[in-house]
C-alpha positions as CSV (number, residue, x, y, z in Angstrom):
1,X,97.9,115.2,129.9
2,X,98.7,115.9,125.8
3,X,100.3,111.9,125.3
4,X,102.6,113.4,122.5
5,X,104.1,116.0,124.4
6,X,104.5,113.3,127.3
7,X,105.6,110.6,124.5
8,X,108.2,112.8,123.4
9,X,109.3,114.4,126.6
10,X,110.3,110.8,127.2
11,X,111.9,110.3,124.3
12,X,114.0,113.3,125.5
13,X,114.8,111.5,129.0
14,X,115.8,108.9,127.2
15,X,118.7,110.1,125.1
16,X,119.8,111.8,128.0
17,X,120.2,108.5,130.1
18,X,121.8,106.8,126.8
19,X,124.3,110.3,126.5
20,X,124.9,109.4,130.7
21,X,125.7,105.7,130.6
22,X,127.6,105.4,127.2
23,X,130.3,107.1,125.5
24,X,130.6,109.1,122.0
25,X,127.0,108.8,121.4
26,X,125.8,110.7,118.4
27,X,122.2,111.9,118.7
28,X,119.7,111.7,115.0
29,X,115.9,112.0,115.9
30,X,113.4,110.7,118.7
31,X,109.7,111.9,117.6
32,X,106.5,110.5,119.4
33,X,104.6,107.8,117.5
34,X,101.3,106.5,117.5
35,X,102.5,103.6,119.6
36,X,105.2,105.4,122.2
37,X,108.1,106.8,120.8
38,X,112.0,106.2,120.0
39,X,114.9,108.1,119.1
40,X,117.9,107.1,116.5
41,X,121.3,107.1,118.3
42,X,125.0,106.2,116.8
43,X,127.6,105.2,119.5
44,X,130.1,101.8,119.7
45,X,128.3,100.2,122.1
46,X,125.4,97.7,120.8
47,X,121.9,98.2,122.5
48,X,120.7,94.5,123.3
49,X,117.4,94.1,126.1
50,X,119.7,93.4,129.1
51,X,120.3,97.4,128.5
52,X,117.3,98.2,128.9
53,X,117.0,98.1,132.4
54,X,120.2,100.3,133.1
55,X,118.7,102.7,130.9
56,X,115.3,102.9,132.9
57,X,117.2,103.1,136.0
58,X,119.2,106.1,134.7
59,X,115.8,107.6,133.2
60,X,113.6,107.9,136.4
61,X,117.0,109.4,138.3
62,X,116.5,112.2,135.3
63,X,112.9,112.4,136.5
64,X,113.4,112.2,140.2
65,X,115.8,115.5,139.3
66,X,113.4,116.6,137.5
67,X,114.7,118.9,135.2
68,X,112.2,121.6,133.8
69,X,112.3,121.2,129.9
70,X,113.5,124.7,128.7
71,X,112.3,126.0,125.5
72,X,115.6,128.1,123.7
73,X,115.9,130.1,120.6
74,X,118.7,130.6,119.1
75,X,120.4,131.4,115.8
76,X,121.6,129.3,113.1
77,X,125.4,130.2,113.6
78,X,124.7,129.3,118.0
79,X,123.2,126.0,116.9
80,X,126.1,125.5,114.7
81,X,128.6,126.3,117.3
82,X,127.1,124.1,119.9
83,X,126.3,120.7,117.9
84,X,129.9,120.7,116.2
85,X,131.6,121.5,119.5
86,X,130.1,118.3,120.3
87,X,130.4,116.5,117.5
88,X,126.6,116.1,117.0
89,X,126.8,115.7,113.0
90,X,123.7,114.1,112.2
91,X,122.4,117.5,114.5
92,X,124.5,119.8,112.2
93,X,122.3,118.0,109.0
94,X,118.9,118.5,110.6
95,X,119.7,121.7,111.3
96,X,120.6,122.6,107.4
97,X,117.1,121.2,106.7
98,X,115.8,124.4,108.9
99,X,114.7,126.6,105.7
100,X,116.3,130.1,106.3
101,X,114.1,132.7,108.5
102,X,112.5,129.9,110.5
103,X,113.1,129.7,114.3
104,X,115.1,127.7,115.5
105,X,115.0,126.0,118.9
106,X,116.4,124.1,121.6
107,X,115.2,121.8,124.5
108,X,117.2,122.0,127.5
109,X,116.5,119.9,130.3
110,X,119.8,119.4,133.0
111,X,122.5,118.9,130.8
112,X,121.2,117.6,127.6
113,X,120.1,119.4,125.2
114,X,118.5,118.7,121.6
115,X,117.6,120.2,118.3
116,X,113.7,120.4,119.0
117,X,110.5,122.1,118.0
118,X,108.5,120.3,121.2
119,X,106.2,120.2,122.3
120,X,107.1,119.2,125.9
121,X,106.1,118.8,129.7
122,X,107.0,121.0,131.9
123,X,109.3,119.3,133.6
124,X,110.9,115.6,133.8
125,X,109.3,115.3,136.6
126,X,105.4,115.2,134.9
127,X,106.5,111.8,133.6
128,X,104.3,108.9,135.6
129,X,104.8,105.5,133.8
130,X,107.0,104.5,130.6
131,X,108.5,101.6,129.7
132,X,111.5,100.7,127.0
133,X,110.4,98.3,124.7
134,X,112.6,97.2,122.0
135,X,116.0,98.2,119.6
136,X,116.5,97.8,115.9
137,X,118.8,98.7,113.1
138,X,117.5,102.1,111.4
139,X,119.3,103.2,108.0
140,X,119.8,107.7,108.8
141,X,116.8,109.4,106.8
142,X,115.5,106.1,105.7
143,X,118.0,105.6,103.1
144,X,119.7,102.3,102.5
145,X,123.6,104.2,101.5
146,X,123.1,105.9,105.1
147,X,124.8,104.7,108.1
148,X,123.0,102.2,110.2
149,X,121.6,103.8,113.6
150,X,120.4,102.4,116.5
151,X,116.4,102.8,116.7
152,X,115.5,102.4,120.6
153,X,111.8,102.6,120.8
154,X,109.7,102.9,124.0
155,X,106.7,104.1,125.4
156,X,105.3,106.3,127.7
157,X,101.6,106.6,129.4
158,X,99.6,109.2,131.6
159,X,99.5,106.4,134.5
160,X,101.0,102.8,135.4
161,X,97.5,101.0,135.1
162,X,97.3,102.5,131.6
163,X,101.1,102.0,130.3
164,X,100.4,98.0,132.0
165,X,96.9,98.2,130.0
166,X,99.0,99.2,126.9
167,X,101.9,96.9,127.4
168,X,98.9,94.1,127.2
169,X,98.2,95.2,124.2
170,X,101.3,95.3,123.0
171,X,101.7,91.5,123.6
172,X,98.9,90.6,122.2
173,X,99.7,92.3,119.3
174,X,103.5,91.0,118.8
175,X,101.0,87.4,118.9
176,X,98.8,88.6,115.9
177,X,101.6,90.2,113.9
178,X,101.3,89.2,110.8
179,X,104.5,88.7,109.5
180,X,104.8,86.0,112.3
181,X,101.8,84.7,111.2
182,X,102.4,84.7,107.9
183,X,105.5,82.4,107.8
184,X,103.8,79.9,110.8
185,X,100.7,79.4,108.5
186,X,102.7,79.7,104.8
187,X,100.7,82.5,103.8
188,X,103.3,84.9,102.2
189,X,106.7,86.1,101.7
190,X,108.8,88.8,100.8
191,X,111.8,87.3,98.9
192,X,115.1,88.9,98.9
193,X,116.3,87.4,95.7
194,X,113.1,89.0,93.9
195,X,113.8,92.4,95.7
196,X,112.2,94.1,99.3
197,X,109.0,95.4,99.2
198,X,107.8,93.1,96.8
199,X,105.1,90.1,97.4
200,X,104.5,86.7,96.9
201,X,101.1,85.2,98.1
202,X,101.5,81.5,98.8
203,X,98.3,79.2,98.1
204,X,96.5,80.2,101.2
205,X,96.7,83.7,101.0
206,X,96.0,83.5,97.8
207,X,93.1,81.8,98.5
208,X,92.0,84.6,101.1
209,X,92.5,87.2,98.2
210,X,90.5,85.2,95.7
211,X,87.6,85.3,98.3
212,X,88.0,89.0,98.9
213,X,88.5,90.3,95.3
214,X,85.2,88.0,94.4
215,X,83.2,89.6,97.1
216,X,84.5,92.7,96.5
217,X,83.6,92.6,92.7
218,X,80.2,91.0,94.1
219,X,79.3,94.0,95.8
220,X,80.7,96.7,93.5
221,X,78.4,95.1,90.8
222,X,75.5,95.8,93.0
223,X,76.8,99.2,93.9
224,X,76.4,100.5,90.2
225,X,79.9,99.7,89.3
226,X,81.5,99.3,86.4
227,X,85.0,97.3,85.9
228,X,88.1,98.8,84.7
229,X,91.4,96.9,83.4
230,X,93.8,99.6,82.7
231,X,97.8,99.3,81.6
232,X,100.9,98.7,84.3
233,X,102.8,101.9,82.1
234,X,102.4,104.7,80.7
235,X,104.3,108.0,78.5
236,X,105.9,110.3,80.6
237,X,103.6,113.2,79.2
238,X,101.0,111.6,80.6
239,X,102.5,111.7,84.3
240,X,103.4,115.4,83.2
241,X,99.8,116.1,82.4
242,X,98.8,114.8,85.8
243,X,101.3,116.4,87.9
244,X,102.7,113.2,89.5
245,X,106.2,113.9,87.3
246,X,106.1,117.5,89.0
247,X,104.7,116.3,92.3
248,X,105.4,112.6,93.1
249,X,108.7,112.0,90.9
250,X,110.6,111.0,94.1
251,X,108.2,107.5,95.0
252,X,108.0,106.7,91.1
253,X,110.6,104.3,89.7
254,X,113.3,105.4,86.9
255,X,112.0,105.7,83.2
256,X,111.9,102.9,81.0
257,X,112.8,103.5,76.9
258,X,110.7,102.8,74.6
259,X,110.7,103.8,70.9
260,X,112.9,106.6,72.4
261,X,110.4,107.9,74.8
262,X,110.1,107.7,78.4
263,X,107.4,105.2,80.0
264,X,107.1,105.1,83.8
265,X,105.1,102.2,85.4
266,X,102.4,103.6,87.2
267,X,102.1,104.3,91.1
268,X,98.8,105.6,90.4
269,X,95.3,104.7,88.3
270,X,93.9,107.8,87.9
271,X,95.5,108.9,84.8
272,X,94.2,105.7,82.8
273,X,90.9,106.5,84.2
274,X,90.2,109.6,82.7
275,X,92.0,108.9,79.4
276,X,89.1,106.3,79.4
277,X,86.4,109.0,80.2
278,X,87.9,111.3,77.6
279,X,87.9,108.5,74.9
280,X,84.6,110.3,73.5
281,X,82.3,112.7,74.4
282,X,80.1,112.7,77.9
283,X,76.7,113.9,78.7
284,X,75.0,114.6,81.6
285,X,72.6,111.7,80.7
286,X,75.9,109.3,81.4
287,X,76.7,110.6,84.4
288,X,77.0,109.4,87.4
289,X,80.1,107.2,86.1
290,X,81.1,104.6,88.9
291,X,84.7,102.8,88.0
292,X,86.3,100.4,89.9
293,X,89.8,98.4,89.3
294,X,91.7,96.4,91.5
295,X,95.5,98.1,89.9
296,X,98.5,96.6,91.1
297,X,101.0,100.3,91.0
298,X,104.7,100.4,92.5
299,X,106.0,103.1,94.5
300,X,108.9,103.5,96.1
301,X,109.7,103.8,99.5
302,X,112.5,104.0,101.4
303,X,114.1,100.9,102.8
304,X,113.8,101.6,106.5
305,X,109.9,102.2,106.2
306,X,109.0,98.7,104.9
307,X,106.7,96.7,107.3
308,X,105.7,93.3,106.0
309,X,102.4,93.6,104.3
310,X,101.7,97.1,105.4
311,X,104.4,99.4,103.5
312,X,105.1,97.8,100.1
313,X,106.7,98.7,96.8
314,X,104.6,97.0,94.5
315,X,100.5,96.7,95.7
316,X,96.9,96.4,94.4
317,X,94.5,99.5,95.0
318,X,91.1,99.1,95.5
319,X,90.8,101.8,93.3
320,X,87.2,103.2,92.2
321,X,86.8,106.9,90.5
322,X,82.9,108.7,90.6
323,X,82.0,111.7,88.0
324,X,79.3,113.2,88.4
325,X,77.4,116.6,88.0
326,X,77.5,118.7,91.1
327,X,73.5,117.9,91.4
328,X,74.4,114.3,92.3
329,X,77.5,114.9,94.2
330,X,75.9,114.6,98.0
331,X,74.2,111.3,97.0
332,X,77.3,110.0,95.7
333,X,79.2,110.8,98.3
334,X,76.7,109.2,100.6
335,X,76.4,106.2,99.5
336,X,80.4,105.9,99.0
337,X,80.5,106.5,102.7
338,X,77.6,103.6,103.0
339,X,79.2,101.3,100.8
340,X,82.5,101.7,102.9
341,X,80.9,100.8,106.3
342,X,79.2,97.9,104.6
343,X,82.1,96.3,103.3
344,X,84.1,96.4,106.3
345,X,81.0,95.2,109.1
346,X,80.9,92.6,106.2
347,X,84.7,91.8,107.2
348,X,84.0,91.6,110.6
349,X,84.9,95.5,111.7
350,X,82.0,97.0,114.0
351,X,83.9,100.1,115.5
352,X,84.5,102.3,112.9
353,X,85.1,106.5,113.0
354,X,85.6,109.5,110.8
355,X,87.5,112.4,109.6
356,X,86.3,115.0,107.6
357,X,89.8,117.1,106.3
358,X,89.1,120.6,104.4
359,X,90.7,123.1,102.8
360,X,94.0,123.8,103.1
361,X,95.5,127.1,103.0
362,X,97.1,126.8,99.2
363,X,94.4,124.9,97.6
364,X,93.2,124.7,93.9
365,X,89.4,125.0,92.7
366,X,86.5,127.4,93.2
367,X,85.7,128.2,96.3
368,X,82.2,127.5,95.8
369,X,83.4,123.8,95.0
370,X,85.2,123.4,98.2
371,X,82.3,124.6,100.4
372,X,79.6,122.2,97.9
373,X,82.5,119.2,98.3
374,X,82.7,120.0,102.1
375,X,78.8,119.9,102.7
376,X,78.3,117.0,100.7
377,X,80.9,115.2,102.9
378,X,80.1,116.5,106.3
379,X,75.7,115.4,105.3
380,X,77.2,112.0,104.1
381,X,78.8,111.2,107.7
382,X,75.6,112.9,109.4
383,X,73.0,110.4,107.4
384,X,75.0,107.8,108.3
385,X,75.0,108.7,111.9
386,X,79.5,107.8,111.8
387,X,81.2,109.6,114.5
388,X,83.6,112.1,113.2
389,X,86.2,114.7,113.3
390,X,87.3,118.0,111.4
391,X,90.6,118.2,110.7
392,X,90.5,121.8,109.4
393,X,93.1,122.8,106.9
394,X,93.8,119.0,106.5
395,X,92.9,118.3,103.2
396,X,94.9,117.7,99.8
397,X,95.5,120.4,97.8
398,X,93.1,119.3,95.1
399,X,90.1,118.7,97.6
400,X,88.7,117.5,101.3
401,X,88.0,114.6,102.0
402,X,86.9,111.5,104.2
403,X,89.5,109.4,106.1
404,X,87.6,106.0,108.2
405,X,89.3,104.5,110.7
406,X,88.6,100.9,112.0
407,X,89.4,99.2,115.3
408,X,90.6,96.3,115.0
409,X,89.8,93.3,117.7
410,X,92.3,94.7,120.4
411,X,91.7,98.1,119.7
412,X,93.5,99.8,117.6
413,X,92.7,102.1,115.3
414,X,93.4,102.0,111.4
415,X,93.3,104.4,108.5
416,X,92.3,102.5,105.6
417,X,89.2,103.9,103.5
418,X,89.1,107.2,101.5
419,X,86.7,109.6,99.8
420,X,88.5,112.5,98.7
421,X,87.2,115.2,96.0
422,X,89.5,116.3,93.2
423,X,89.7,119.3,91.9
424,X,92.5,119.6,90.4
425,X,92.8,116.7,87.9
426,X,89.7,117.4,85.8
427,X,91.2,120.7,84.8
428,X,94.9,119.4,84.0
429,X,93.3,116.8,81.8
430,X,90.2,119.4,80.4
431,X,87.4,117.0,81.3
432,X,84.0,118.0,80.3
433,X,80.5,116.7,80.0
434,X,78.0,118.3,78.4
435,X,75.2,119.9,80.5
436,X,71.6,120.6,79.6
437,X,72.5,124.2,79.1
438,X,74.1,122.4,75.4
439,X,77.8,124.0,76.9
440,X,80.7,122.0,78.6
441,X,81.1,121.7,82.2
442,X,83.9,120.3,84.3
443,X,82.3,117.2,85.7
444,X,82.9,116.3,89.8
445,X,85.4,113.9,90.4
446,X,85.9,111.7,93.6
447,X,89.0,109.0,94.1
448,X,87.6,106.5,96.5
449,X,88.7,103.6,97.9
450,X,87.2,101.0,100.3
451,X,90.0,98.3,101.6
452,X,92.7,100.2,100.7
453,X,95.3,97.9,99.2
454,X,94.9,94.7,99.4
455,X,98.0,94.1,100.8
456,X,97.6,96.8,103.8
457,X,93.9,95.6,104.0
458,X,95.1,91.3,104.3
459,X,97.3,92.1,106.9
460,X,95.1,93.8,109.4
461,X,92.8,91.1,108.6
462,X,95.4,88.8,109.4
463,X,96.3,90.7,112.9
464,X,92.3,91.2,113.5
465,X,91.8,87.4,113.8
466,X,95.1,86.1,114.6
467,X,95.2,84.2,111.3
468,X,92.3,82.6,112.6
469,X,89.8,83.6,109.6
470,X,86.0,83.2,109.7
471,X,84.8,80.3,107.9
472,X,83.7,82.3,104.8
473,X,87.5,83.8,104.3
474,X,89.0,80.4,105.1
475,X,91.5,79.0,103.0
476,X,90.9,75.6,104.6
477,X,87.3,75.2,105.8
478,X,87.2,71.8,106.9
479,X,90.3,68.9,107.1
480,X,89.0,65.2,107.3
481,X,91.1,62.9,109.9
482,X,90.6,59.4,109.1
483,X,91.9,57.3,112.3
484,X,93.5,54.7,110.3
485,X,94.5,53.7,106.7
486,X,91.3,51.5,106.3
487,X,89.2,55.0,106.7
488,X,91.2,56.5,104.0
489,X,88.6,55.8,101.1
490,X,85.9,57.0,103.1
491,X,87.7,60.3,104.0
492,X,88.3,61.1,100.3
493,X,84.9,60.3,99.4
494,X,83.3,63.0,102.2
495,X,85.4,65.3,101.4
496,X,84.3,65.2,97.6
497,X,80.8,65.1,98.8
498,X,81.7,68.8,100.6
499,X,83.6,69.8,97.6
500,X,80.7,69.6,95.4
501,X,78.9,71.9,98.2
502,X,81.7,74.5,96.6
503,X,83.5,74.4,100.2
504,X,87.4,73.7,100.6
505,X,88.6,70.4,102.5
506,X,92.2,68.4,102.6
507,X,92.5,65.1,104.0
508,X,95.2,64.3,106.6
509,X,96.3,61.3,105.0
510,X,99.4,61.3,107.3
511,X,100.1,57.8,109.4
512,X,99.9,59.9,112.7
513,X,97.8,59.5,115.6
514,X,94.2,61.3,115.2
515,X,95.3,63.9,118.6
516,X,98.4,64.9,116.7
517,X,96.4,65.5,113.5
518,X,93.6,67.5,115.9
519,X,96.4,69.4,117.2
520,X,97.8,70.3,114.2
521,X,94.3,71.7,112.6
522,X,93.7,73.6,115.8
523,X,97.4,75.6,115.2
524,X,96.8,76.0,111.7
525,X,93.4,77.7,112.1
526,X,91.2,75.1,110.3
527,X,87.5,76.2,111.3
528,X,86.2,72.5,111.6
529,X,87.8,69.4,111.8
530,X,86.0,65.9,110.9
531,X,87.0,62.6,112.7
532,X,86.3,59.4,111.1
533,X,86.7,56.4,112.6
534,X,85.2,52.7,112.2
535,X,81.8,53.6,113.8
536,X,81.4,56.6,111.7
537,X,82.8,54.9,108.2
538,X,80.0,51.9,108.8
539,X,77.2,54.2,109.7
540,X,77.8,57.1,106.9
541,X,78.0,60.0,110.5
542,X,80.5,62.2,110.6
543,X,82.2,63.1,114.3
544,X,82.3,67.2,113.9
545,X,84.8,68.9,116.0
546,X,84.7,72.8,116.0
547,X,88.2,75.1,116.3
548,X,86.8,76.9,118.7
549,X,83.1,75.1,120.5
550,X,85.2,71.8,120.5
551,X,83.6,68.4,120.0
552,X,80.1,69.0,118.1
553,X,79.3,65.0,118.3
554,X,78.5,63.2,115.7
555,X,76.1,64.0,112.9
556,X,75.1,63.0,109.0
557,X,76.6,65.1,106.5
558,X,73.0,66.8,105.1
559,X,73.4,68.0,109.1
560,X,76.9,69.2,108.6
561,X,76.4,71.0,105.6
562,X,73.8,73.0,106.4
563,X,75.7,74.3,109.4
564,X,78.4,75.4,107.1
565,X,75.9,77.0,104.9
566,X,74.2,78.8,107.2
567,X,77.6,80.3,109.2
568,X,79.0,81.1,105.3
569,X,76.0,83.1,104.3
570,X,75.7,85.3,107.7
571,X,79.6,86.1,107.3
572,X,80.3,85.2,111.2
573,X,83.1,86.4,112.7
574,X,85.2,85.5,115.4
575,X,87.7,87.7,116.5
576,X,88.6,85.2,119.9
577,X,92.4,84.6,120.8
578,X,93.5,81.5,119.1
């Protein structure tokens, strides 16, 4: 059974029980998702979760009928007729969006009937196990002016053992959310007075993201990479040059003035890339070039499509740009692809897949280049023996490329890292490098990045563990509990001693008792907690308890050191409910 045509068939069911049990319901969208589906409604009455079961009740009647889903075409001015005899005005805008000569169609299934391109079941009857999950306030098209609609999402499986499978999921998920997490353990916010879309890293996250961006640097240095710093704005010819003024104008934020000329603060690195490559003349001896930046750009997006951490306004890529001659393309791209793995089994991801998107039908470039570019790619993900897919005809405009997705410690799958050819930039900006022939070639250029953003990237890693890093990423490694004031001294003093090992320790020097302060550190993530007492203050041991193997007895600190050492430098991960 196709899961989006059963997802949205659903959806469909859905609205018709809503359009059943309420009155003056006005109908905007209900597409499948990667998670279920949901569908926009406007109507006086206000959703809350003691609906929901009413609604489900009113849904399987609409598939005990069940009602085949008929598949209508019909002209502009019959869809006209029919959505404003009903008053379906949100209808009566999608449909204007229909470009003229394009079919339009209709769902029927009983009495309802929607706007629709499908796909579909063939009847409400195929539907074996959904299950409505939750309502929330969605602004029409995204836009913050637009009336506020009522989003009631859901989801729908091919059997009851997997929708109960899913729904497991689901909760364990809502447990690692990371905006949940991140105001339980302080680790960032998104401050309305500052503006949405916009954030703050408080001291532990910020501590997370020093550790990444080190590593990361760490192993870009021994990748062949060189650093770039580049500016936050830039002329408005320039965006013209690369197309983003022509192409991307609607996510870029208004013009600034200055000197009487437009600047735009950039939602891309690129451009600053090659004016840097084009600040003097290139050989084929300097190639391969391998720049990396870590670029905070802004870009906006619509108000009703901000999700914490993971759709932002203002983020930092990890950015990294590769020209090379088309001799060295395949073993650039290769060892792109093996850097990416690397970096995230370092993080702690072992299940990781592949897409390989090509040309489109309206695509720029030789076609020679696309089928070298395509090649190189498709012998990358062989040698490194990833599982992949072809997403044929998926591909930008400007070149294929390589999407990985990771799965994350309950299963799910995300898109973060991307090697995509560009052929299309080096001949807006005329880059050249001169070959051995003694003439000017248009180099190869690749946009590539590993983690993302590191916004997108913190919170998966956030949802992966449960906030619950591995002792290498954590902000607090180890808190000292002294039992009583007259252990305070000693407390301080081990916990310089492991500071001077480079590894990060507070000291509860609160007047509770030492279960409370254990209980605390076990909530708050700390990897290990140690106890002193009189016995271990007089004997210079330390009483070790671990987050997650419990009491580790007691031991010297030499002992205790070099078990931090060793877990630091072989990265261990943990992905274990916390």
């Amino acid at each position: 059974m196709d899961l989006e045509s059963l997802r949205h068939s659903t959806a469909h069911v859905m609205a018709a029980a809503v359009c059943r049990l309420f009155e003056n319901v006005k109908l905007d969208i209900g597409p499948s998702t990667d998670s279920g589906f949901y569908y926009d409604f406007d109507l006086p009455h206000r959703f809350t979760p003691e609906d929901f079961a009413r609604i489900e009740e009113e849904m399987q009647r609409l598939i005990a009928e069940n009602h085949p889903f008929e598949r209508v075409a019909v002209t502009r001015a019959e869809a006209r007729e029919l959505f404003g005899k009903s008053g379906q005005t949100f209808k009566l805008e999608r449909l204007a969006d229909i470009p003229d000569g394009a079919e339009i169609t209709l769902y029927r299934s009983g009495s309802f009937v929607d706007l629709c391109r499908g796909p579909h079941l063939a009847s409400t009857g195929q539907i074996p196990a959904f299950k409505l999950l939750s309502v929330a306030g969605s602004y029409y098209r995204g836009i913050e002016t637009n009336p506020m609609l009522q989003r009631l999402y859901g989801t729908a499986a091919a059997s009851q053992k997997e929708l109960d499978a899913f729904l497991r999921q689901l909760d364990e998920a809502k447990q690692r959310d990371h905006r949940r997490l991140g105001k339980e353990l302080d680790l960032f916010s998104i401050q309305e007075s500052v503006g949405p879309g916009l954030v703050h890293w408080h001291p532990k996250a910020g501590t997370v993201r020093y550790l990444i961006e080190d590593f990361w640097r760490q192993e870009h240095l021994r990748g062949g990479y060189e650093f770039l710093y580049t500016p936050h704005i830039g002329r408005a010819r320039l965006w013209e040059t690369s197309g983003h003024l022509d192409f991307y104008r609607e996510s870029m934020y208004a013009p600034m003035d200055i000197d009487g000329e437009d600047y735009f603060v950039k939602p891309m690195n690129c451009p600053f890339h090659i004016q840097i490559y084009k600040s003097r003349k290139r050989s084929y001896r300097d190639l391969p070039l391998r720049w990396a930046e870590l670029g905070t750009v802004y870009r906006y997006e619509k108000a009703g499509v901000l999700h914490g951490l993971l759709r932002v306004r203002g983020f930092t890529q990890d950015d990294a740009h590769i020209f090379c001659t088309p001799e060295q393309i395949e073993s650039e791209v290769r060892e792109a692809v093996t850097f990416a793995l690397a970096m995230w089994r370092a993080f702690g991801f072992e299940h990781i897949s592949a897409y390989l998107s090509t040309r489109p039908a309206k695509a720029v470039g030789e076609q020679a280049r696309w089928d070298q570019a395509r090649e190189s790619l498709k012998k990358a993900l062989e040698a490194c023996s990833i599982p992949y897919g072809i997403d044929e005809g998926g591909g930008a405009f400007y070149g294929p490329k390589i999407d990985l997705k990771i799965q994350d410690a309950i299963g799910r799958e995300w898109q973060m890292s991307t090697i995509q050819f560009d052929f299309n930039i080096p001949e807006r900006f005329d880059m050249t490098y001169t070959a051995q022939d003694g003439q000017p070639h248009r180099p190869y250029m690749v946009h590539r990045a590993l983690l993302g953003s590191l916004e997108r990237f913190f919170g998966v890693l956030v949802e992966h563990y449960g906030g619950a890093f591995p002792l290498w990423l954590a902000p607090e490694q180890v808190r000292v509990l002294p039992l009583t004031e007259k252990q305070m001294d000693r407390a301080h003093e081990v916990a310089r001693e492991l500071r001077e090992q480079a590894f990060r320790v507070t000291v509860d020097t609160r007047s509770e008792k030492v279960g409370a302060k254990i209980r605390d550190a076990q909530v708050e993530r700390v990897p290990y907690m140690v106890v002193l007492g009189p016995k271990e203050a007089e004997s210079g041991s330390l009483s070790v308890r671990c987050r997650l193997a419990g009491n580790l007895g007691a031991m010297p600190i030499d002992a205790f050191v070099s078990r931090l050492l060793q877990e630091v430098a072989s990265k261990e991960t943990r992905t274990k409910r916390t």
